[in-house]
MIVEX-580568 format. One record per residue: residue number from 1; chain; x, y, z of N, C-alpha, C, O in turn. Coordinates in steps of 0.05 Angstrom, whole numbers, plus 5000, padded with zeros to 4 digits. Layout:
> k c n.c1 n.c2 n.c3 ca.c1 ca.c2 ca.c3 c.c1 c.c2 c.c3 o.c1 o.c2 o.c3
> NUM A X Y Z X Y Z X Y Z X Y Z
...
END
This chain:
> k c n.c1 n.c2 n.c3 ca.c1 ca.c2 ca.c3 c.c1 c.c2 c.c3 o.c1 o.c2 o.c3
> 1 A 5017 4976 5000 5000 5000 5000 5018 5025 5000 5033 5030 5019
> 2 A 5015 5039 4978 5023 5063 4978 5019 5090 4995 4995 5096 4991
> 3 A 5028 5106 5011 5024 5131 5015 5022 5151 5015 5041 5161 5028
> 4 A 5007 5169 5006 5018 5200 4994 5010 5220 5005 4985 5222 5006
> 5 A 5023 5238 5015 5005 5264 5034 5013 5287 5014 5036 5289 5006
> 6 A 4999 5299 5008 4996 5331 4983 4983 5355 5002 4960 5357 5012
> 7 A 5001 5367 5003 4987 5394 5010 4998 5417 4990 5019 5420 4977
> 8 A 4971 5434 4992 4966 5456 4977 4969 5491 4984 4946 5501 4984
> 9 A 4984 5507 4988 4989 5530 4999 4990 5552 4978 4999 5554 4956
> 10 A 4978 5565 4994 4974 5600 4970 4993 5613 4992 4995 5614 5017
> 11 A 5005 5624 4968 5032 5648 4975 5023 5675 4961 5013 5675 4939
> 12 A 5026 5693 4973 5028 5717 4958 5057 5730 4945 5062 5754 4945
> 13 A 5068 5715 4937 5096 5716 4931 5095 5710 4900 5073 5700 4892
> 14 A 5111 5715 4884 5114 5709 4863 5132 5670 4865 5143 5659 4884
> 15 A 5127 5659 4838 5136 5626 4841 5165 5631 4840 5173 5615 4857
> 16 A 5181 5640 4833 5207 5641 4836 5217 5647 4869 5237 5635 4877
> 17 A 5201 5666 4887 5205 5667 4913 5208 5646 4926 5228 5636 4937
> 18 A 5175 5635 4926 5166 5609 4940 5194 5590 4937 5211 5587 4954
> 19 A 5193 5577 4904 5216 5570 4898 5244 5570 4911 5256 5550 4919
> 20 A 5250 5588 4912 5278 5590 4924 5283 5582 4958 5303 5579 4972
> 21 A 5254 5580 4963 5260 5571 4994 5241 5558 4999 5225 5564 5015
> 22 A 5240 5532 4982 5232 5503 4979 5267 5488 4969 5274 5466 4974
> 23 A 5276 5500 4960 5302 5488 4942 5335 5492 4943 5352 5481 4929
> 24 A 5337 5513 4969 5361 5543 4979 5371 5519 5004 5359 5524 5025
> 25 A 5383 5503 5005 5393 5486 5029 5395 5509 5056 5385 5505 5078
> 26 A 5409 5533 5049 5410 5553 5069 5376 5554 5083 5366 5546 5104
> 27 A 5366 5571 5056 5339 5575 5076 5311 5547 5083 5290 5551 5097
> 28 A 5317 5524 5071 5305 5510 5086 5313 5492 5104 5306 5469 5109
> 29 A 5331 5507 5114 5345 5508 5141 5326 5518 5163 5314 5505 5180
> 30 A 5325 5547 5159 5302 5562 5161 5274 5558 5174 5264 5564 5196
> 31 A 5267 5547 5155 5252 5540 5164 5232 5515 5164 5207 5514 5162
> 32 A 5255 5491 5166 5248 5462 5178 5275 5453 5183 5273 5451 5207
> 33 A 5290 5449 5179 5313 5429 5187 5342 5435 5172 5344 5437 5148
> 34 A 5362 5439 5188 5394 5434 5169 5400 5409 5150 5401 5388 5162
> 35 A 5404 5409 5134 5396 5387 5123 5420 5395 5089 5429 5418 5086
> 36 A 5426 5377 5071 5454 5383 5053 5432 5375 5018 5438 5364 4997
> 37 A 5406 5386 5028 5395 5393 4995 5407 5412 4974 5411 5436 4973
> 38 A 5410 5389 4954 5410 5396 4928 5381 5397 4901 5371 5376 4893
> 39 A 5374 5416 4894 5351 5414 4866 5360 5399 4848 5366 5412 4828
> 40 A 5367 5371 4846 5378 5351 4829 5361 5336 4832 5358 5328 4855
> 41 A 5341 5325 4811 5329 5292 4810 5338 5257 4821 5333 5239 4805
> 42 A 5345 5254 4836 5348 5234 4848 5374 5232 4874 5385 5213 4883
> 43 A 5377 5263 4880 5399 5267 4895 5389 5265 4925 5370 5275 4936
> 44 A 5412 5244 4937 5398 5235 4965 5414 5249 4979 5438 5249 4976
> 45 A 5395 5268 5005 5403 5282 5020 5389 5276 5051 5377 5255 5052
> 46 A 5390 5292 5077 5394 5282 5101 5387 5314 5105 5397 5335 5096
> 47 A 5358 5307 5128 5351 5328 5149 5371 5326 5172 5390 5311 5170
> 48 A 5367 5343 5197 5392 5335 5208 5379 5345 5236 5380 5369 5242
> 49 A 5368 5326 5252 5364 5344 5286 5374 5332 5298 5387 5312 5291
> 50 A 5372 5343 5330 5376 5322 5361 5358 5298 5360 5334 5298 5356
> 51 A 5375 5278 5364 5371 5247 5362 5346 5252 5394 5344 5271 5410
> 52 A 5335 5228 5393 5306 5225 5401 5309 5194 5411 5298 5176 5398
> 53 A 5330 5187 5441 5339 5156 5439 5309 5145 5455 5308 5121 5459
> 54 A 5289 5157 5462 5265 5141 5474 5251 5142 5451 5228 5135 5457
> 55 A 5253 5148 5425 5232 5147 5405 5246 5127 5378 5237 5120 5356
> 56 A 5272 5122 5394 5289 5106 5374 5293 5123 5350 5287 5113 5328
> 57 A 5302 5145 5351 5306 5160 5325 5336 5178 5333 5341 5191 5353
> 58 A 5354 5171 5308 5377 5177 5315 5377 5206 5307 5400 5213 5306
> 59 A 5360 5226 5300 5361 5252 5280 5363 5250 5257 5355 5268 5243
> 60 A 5375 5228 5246 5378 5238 5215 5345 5223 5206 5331 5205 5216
> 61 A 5341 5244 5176 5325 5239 5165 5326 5225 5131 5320 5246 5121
> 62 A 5330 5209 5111 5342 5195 5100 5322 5207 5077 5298 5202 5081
> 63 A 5331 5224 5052 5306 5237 5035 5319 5226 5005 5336 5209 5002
> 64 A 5308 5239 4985 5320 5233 4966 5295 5249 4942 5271 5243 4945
> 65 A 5300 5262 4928 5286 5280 4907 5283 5263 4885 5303 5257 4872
> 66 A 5252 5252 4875 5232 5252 4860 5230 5260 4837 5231 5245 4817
> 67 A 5226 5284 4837 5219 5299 4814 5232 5336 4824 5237 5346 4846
> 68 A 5233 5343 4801 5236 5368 4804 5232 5386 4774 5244 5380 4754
> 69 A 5214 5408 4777 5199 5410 4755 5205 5453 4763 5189 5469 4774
> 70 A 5227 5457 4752 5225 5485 4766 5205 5505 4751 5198 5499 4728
> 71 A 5195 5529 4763 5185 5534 4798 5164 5514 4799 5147 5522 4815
> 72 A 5156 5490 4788 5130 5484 4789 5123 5466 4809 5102 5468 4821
> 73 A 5140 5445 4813 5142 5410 4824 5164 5406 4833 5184 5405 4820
> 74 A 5161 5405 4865 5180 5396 4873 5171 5369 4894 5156 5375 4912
> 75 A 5181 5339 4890 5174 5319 4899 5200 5300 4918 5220 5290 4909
> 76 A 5193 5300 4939 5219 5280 4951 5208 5268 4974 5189 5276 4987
> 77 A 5224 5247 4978 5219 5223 4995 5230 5217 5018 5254 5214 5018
> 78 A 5218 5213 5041 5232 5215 5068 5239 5191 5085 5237 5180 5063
> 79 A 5243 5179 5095 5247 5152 5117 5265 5157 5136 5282 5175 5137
> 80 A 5259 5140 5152 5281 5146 5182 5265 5125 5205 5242 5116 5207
> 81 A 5292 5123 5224 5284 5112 5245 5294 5075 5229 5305 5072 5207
> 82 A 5284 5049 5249 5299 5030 5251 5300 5014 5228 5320 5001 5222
> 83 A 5278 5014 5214 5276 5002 5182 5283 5020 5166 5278 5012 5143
> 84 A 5294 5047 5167 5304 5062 5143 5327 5031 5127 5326 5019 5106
> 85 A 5334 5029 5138 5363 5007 5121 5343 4989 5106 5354 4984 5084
> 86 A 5318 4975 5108 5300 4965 5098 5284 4969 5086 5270 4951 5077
> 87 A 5281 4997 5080 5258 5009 5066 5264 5009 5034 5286 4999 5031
> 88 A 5254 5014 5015 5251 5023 4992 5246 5052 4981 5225 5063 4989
> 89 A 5259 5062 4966 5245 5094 4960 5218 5084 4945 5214 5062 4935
> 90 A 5199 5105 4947 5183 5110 4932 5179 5128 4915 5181 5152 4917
> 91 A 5172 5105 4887 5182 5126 4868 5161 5152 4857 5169 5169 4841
END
């Protein structure tokens, strides 16, 4: 069984704004996580917090980009925690 969560947000910004801080490693830093994103199609990158040892989560977050369709589509994939090494991307 597949899973997909989509959400939908109105910006008053022009799409190149929005853009740049969906895709700027600096600023979505910002505002969700430090993390070593690149806007490359299949480039696997890593959120980065304080490890969480009663939730069994070491901080890292294990991603990897989907699609990328500039300013339009931006798609990537997340896992973490004890089955990340077992998991599969979804494509």
């Amino acid at each position: 069984m597949q899973k997909e969560i989509t959400h939908v947000w109105q910006f008053r910004h022009p799409p190149e704004i929005v853009w740049e801080y969906l895709t700027n490693s600096d600023l979505i830093a910002l505002w969700l996580m430090p993390n070593d994103f690149k806007p490359i199609a299949g480039h696997q990158f890593m959120f980065k917090v304080p490890p969480v040892p009663a939730l069994d989560f070491d901080g890292l977050v294990y991603c990897k980009v989907l699609e990328i369709k500039p300013p339009e589509r931006l798609s990537y994939s997340w896992k973490y925690g004890p089955e990340k090494a077992k998991s599969e991307w979804i494509p």
